[in-house]
C-alpha positions in Angstrom: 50.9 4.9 -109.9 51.5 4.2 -106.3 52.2 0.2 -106.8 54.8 1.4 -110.0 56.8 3.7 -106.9 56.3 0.6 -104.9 57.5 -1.6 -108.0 60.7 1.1 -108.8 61.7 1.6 -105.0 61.9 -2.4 -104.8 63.8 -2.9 -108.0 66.4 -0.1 -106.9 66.7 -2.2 -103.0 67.4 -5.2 -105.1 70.0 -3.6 -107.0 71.4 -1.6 -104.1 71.5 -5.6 -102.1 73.3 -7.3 -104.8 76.0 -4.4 -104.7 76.5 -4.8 -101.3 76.9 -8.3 -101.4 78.8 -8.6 -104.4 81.8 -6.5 -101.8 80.6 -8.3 -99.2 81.4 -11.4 -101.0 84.6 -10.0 -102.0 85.5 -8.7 -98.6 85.0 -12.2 -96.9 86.8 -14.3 -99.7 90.1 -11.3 -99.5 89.8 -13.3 -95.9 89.5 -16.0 -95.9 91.9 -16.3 -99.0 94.6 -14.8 -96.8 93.4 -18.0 -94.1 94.8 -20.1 -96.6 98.4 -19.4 -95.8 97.4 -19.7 -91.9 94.7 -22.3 -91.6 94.3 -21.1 -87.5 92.9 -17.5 -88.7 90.0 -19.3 -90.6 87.3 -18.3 -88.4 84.5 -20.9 -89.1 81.9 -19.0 -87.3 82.3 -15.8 -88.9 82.0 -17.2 -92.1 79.2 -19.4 -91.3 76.9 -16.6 -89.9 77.9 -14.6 -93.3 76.6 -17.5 -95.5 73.6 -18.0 -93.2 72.7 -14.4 -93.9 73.0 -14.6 -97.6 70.8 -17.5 -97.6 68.0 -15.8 -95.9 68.5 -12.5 -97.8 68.5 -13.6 -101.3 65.6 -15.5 -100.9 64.0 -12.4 -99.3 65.1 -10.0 -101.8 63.9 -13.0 -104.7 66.9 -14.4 -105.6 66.1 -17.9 -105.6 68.9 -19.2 -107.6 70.9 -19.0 -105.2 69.4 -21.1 -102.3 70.6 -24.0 -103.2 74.3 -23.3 -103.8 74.3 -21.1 -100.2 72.4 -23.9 -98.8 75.2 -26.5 -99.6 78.2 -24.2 -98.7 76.3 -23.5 -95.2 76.2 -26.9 -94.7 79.8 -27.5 -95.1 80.2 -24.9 -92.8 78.0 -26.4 -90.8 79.7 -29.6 -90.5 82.8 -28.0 -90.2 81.5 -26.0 -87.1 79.9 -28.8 -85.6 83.3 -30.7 -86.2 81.4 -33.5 -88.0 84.1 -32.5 -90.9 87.3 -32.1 -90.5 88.9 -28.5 -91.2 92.0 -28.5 -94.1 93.5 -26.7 -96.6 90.9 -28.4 -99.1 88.3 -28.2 -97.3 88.6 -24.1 -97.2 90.1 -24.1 -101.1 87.0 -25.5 -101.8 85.0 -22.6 -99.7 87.0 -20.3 -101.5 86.1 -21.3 -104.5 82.8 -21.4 -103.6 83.2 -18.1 -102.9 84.3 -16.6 -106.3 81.9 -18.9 -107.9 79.4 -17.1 -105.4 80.7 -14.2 -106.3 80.3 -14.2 -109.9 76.8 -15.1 -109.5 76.0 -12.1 -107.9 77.9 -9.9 -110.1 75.6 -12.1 -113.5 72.4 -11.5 -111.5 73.3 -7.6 -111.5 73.8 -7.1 -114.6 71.0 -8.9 -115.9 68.8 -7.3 -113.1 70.1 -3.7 -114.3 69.5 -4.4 -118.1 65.9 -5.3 -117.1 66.2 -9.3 -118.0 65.4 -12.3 -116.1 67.2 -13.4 -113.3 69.5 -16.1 -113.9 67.8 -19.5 -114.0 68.3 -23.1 -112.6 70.4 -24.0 -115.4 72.9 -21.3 -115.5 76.4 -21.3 -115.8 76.8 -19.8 -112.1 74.6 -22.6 -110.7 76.3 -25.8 -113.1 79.8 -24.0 -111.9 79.0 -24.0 -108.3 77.6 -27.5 -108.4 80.9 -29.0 -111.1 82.9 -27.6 -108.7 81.1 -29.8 -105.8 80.8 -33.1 -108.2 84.5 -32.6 -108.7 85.6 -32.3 -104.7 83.1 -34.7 -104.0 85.7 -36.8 -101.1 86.2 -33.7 -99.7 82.2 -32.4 -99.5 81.0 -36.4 -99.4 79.0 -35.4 -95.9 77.1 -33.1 -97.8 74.8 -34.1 -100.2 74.1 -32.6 -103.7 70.6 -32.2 -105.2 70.2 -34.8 -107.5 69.9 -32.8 -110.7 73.2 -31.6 -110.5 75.2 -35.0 -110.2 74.5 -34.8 -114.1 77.4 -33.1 -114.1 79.4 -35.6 -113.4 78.9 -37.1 -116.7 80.4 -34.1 -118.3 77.0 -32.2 -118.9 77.4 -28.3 -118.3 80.6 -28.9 -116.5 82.3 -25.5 -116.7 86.1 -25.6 -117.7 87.1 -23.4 -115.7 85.8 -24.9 -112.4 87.1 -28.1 -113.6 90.4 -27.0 -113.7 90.1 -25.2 -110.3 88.7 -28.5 -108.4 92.0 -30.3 -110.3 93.7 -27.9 -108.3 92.3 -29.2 -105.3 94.5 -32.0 -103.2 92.2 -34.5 -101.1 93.5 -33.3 -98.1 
């Protein structure tokens, strides 16, 4: 009885984080979406911390999926804040899109989590998205590498529409 309480009080603290950071999410990319019409507002440390923390937190809250794709935009950031990577326009189109990507993770995970089904996996749409979208900017994120299993989408496997469309959009710098 006592480990079911602990069980439901856990399951509503997941719910309750992936609300928050879905508006979280939403909040930050509202920012740095405005940024892109005034590259000198894009606060790079700001942002970086934010991703940082979502790294650590969905892993803690067991939302693995999502390490890898917060790993890779935290390096970016990284780079960016250590000035190994030079900030542009594409460079933060890409972070936004990285963002809404992010975002729509979250907001799958949530519903799946509410209707009581598995987490999405390794080979869901959110995770080929993210990782089409980072095949298809590759000259802009080159310094950052990509885990191997996902360069298959650079041979069209699970490349998302979409995403391809939006990384078209994308101008090398």
């Amino acid at each position: 009885m006592a480990e079911d309480n602990f069980d439901e009080e856990m399951r509503q603290l997941q719910i309750n984080y992936l609300e928050e950071t879905i508006v979280n999410l939403r909040n930050i990319n509202s920012g740095l979406t405005a940024c892109l019409e005034d590259l000198s507002a894009f606060n790079i440390d700001e942002t970086y911390r934010s991703v940082h923390s979502l790294k650590g937190t969905a892993g803690t809250y067991g939302f693995m999926v999502f390490t890898d794709p917060v790993m890779h935009l935290e390096d970016v950031l990284s780079r960016v804040r250590e000035k190994k990577m030079e900030m542009s326009a594409a460079v933060l189109r890409f972070i936004v899109s990285s963002f809404e990507i992010l975002i729509g993770g979250f907001a799958e995970a949530r519903e799946l989590f509410i209707a009581g089904n598995i987490i999405i996996d390794k080979d869901s749409e959110f995770i080929n998205s993210y990782f089409s979208l980072v095949v298809n900017c590759e000259q802009i994120v080159s310094a950052c590498p990509v885990p191997e299993r996902y360069l298959k989408a650079r041979d069209g496997n699970a490349i998302n529409d979409a995403e391809n469309e939006r990384a078209e959009n994308i101008p090398d710098k």
